[in-house]
DSSP file (Angstrom, degrees, kcal/mol; ACC not computed):
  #  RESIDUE AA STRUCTURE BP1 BP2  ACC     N-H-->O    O-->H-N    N-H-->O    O-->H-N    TCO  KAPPA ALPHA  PHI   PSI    X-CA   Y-CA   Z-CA
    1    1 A X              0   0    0      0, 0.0    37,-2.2     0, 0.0     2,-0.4   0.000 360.0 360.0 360.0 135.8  -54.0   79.8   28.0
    2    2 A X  E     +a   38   0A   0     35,-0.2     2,-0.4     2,-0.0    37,-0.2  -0.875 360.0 137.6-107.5 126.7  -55.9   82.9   29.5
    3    3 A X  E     -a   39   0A   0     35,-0.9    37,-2.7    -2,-0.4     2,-0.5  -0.937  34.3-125.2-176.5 178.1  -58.9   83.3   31.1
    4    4 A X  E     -a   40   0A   0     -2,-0.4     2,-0.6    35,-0.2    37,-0.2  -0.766   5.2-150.9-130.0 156.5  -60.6   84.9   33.8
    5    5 A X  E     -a   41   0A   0     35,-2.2    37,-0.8    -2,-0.5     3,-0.3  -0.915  25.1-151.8-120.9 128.7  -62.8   83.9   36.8
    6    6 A X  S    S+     0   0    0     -2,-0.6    -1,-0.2     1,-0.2    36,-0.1   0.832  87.1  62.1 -47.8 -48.1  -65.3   87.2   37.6
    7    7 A X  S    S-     0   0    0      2,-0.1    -1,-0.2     1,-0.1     3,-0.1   0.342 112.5-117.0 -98.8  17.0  -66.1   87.0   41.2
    8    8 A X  S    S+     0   0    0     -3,-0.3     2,-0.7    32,-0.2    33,-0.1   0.575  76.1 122.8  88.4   6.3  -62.3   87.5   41.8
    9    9 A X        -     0   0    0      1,-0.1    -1,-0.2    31,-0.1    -2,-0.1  -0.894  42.8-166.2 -87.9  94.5  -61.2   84.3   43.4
   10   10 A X        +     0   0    0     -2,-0.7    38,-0.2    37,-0.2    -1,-0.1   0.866  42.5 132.6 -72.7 -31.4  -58.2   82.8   41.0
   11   11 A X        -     0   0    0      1,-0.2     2,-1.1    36,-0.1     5,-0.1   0.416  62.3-120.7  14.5  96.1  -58.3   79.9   42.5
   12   12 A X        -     0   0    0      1,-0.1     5,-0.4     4,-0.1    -1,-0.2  -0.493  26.3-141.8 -93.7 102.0  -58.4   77.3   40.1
   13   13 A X    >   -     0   0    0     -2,-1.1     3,-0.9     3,-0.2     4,-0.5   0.196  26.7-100.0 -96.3 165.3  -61.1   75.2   40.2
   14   14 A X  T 3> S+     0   0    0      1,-0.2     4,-2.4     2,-0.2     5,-0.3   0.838 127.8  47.7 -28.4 -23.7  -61.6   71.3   39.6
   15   15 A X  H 3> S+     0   0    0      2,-0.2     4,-3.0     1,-0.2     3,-0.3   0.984 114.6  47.6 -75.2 -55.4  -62.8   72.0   36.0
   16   16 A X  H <> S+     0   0    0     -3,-0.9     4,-2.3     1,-0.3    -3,-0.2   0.808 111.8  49.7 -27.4 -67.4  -59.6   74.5   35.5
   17   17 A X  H  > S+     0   0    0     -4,-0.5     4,-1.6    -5,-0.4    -1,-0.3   0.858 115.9  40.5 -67.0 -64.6  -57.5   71.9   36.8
   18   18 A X  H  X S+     0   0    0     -4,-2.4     4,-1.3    -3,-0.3    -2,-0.2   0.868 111.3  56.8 -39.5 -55.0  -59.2   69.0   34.2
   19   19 A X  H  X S+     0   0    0     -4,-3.0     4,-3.5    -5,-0.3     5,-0.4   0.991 111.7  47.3 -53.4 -60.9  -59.3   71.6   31.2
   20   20 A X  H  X S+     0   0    0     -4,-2.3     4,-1.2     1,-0.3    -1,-0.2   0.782 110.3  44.5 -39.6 -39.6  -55.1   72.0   31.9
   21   21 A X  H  X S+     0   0    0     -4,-1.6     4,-0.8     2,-0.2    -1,-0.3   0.658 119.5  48.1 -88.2 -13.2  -54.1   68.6   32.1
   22   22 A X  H >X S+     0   0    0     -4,-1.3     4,-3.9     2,-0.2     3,-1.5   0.940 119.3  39.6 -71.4 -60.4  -56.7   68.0   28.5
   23   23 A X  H 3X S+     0   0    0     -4,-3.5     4,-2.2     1,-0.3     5,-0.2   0.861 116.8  46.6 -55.5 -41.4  -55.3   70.8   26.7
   24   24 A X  H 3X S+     0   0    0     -4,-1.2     4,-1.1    -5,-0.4    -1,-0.3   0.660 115.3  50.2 -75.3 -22.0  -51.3   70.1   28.0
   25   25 A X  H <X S+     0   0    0     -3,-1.5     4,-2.5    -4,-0.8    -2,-0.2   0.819 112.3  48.6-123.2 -50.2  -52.2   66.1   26.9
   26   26 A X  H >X S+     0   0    0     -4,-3.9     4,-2.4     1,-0.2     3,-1.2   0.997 117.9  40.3 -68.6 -54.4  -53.7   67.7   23.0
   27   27 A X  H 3X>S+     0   0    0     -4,-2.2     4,-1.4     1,-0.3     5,-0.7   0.818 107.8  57.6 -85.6 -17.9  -50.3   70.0   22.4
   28   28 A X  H 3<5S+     0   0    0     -4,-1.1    -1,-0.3    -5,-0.2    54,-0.2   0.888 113.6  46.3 -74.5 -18.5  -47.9   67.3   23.8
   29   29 A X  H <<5S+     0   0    0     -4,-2.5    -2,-0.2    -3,-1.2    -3,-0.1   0.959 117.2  39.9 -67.1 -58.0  -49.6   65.2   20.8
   30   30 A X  H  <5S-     0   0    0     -4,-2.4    -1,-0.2     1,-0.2    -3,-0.2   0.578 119.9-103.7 -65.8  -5.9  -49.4   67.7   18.4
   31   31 A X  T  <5S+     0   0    0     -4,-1.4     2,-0.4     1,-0.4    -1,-0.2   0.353  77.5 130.9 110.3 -23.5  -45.7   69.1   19.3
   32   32 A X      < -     0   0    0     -5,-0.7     2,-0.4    -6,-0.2    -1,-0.4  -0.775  50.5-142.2 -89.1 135.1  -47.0   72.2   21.0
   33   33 A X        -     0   0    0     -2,-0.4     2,-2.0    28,-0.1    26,-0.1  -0.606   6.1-148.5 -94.0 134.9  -45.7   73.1   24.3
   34   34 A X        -     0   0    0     -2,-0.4    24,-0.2    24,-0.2     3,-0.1  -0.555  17.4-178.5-109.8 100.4  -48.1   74.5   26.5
   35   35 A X        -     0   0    0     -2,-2.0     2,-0.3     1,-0.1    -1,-0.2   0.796  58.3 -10.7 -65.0 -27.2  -46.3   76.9   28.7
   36   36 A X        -     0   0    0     14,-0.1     2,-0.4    15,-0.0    -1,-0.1  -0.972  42.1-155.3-166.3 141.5  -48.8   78.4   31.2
   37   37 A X        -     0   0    0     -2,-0.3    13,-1.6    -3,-0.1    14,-0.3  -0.983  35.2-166.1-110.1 137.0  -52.8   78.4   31.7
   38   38 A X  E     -a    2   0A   0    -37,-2.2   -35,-0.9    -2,-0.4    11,-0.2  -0.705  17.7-155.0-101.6  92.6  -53.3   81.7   33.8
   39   39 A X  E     -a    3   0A   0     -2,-0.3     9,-1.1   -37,-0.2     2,-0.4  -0.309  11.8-171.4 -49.3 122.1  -56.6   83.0   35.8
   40   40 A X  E     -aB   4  47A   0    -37,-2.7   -35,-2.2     7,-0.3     7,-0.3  -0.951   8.0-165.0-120.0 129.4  -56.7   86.7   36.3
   41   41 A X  E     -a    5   0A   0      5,-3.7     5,-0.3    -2,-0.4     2,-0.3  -0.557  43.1 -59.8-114.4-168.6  -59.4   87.8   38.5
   42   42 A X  S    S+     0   0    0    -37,-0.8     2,-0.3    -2,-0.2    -1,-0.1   0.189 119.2  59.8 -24.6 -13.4  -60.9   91.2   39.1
   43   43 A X  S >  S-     0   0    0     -2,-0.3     3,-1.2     3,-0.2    -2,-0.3  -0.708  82.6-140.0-121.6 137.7  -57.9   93.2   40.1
   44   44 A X  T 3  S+     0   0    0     -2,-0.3    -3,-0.1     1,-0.2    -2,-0.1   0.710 102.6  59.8 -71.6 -41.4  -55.5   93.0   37.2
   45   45 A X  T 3  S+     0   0    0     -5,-0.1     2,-0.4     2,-0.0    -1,-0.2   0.498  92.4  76.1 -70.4  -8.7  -52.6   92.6   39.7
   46   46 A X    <   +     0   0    0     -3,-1.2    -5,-3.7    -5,-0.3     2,-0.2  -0.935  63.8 131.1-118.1 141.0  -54.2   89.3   41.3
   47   47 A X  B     -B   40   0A   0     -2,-0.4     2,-0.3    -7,-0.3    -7,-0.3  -0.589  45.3-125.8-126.5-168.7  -53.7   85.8   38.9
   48   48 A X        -     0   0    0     -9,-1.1     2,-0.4    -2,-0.2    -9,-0.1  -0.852  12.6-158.0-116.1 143.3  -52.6   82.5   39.1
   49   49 A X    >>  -     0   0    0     -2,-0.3     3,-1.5   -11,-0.2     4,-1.4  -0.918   7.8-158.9-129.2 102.3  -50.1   80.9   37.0
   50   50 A X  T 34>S+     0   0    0    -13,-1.6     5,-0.8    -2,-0.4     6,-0.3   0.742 102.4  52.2 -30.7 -50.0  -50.0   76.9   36.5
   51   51 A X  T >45S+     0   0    0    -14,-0.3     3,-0.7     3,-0.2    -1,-0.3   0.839 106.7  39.0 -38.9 -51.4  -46.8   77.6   35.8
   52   52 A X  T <45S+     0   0    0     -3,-1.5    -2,-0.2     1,-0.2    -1,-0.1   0.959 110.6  62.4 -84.0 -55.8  -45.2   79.7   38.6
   53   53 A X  T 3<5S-     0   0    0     -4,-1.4    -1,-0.2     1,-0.1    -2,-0.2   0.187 112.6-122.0-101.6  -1.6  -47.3   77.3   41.1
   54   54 A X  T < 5S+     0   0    0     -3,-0.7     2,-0.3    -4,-0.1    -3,-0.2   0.436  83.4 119.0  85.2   3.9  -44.6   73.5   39.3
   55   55 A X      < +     0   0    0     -5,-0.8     2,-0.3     2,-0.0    -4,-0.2   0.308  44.8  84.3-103.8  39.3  -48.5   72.0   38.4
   56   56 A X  S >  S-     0   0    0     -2,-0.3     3,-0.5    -6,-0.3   -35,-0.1  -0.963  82.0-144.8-114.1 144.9  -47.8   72.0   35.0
   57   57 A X  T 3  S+     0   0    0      1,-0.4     2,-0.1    -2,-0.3    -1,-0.1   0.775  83.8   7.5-101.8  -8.1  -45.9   68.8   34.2
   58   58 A X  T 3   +     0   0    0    -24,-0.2     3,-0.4     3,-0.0    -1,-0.4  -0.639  67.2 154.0-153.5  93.3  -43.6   69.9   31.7
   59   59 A X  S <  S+     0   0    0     -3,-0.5     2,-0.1     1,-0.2    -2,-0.1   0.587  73.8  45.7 -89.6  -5.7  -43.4   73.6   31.1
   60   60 A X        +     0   0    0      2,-0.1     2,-0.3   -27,-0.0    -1,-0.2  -0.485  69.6 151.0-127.0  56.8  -39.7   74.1   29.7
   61   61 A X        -     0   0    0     -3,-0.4     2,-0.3    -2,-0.1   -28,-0.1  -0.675  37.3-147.0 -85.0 152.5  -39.8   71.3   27.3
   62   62 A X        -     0   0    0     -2,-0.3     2,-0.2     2,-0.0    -2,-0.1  -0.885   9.2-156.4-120.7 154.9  -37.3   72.5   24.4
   63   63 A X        -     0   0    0     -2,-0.3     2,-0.4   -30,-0.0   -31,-0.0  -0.510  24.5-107.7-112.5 171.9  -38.1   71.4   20.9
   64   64 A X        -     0   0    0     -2,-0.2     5,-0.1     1,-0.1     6,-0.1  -0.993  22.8-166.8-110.8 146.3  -35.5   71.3   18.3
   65   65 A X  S    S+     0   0    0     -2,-0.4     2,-0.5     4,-0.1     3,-0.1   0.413  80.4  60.8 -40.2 -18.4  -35.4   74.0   15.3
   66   66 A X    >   -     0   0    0      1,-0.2     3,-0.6     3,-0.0     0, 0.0  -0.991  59.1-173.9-133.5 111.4  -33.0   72.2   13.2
   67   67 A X  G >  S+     0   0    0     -2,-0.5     3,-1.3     1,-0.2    -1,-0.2   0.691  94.7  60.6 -78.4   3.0  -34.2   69.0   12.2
   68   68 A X  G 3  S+     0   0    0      1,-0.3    -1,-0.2    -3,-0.1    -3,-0.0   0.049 102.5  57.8 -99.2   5.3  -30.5   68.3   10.7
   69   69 A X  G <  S+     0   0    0     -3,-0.6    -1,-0.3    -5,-0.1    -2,-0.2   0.428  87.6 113.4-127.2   4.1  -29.5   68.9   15.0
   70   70 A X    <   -     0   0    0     -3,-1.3     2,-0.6    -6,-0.1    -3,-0.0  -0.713  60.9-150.4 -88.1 161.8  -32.2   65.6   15.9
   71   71 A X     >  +     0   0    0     -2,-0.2     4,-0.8     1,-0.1    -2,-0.0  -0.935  25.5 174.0-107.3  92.9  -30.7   62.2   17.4
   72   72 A X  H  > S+     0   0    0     -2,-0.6     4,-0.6     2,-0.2    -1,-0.1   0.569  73.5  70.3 -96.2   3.3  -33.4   60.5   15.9
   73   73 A X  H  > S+     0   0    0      2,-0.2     4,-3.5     3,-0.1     3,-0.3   0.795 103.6  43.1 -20.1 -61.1  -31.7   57.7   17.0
   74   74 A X  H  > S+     0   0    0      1,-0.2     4,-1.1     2,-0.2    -2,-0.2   0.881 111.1  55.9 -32.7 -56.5  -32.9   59.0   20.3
   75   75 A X  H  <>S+     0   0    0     -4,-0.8     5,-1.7     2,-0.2     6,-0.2   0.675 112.2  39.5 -84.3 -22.1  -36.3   59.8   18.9
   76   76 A X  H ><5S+     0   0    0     -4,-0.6     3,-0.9    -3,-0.3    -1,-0.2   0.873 107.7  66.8-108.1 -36.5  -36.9   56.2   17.6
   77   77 A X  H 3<5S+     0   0    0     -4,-3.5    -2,-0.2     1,-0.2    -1,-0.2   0.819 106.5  41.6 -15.3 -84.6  -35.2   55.0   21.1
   78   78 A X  T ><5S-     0   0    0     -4,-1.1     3,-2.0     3,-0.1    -1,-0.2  -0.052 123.4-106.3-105.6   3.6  -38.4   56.5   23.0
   79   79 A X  T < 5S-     0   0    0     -3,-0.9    -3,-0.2     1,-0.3    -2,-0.1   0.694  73.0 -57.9  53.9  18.7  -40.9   55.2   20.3
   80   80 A X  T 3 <S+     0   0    0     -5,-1.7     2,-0.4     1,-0.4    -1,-0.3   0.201 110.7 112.0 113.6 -14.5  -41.4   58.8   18.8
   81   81 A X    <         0   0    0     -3,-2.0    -1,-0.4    -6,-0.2    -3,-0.1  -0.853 360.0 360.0-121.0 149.6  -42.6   60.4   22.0
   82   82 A X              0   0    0     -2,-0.4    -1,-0.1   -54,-0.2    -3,-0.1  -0.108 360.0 360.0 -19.7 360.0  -41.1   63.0   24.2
């Protein structure tokens, strides 16, 4: 996720902070990992990254490709969820 705050502050504010943890909460149902929300402000050069900054709560989750490579032992272990 992208977006950009005008008056150049990146700072991410309480709503930013709410929207991240909603949107990371919808793609860990659905299977999608949501690697980084970033704020880019008026200067190109100045952001924030939810990522770079740990307050994302799992940004390097690896899926697997293969479903012939899942433990689904594992998977059923864990009641289905991550």
């Amino acid at each position: 996720m992208v977006h950009n705050h005008p008056s150049g502050d990146t700072s991410p504010s309480k709503d930013d902070i709410r929207l991240t943890d909603r949107m990371q909460q919808a793609c860990e149902l659905i299977g999608i990992p949501l690697t980084d929300h970033i704020i880019v402000g008026t200067d190109n050069r100045q952001y924030f990254s939810f990522r770079e900054k740990g307050e994302l709560k799992n940004p390097f989750q690896v899926f697997a490709t293969d479903v012939a490579a899942l433990n689904w032992n594992q998977v059923a272990e864990r009641g289905g969820k991550r």
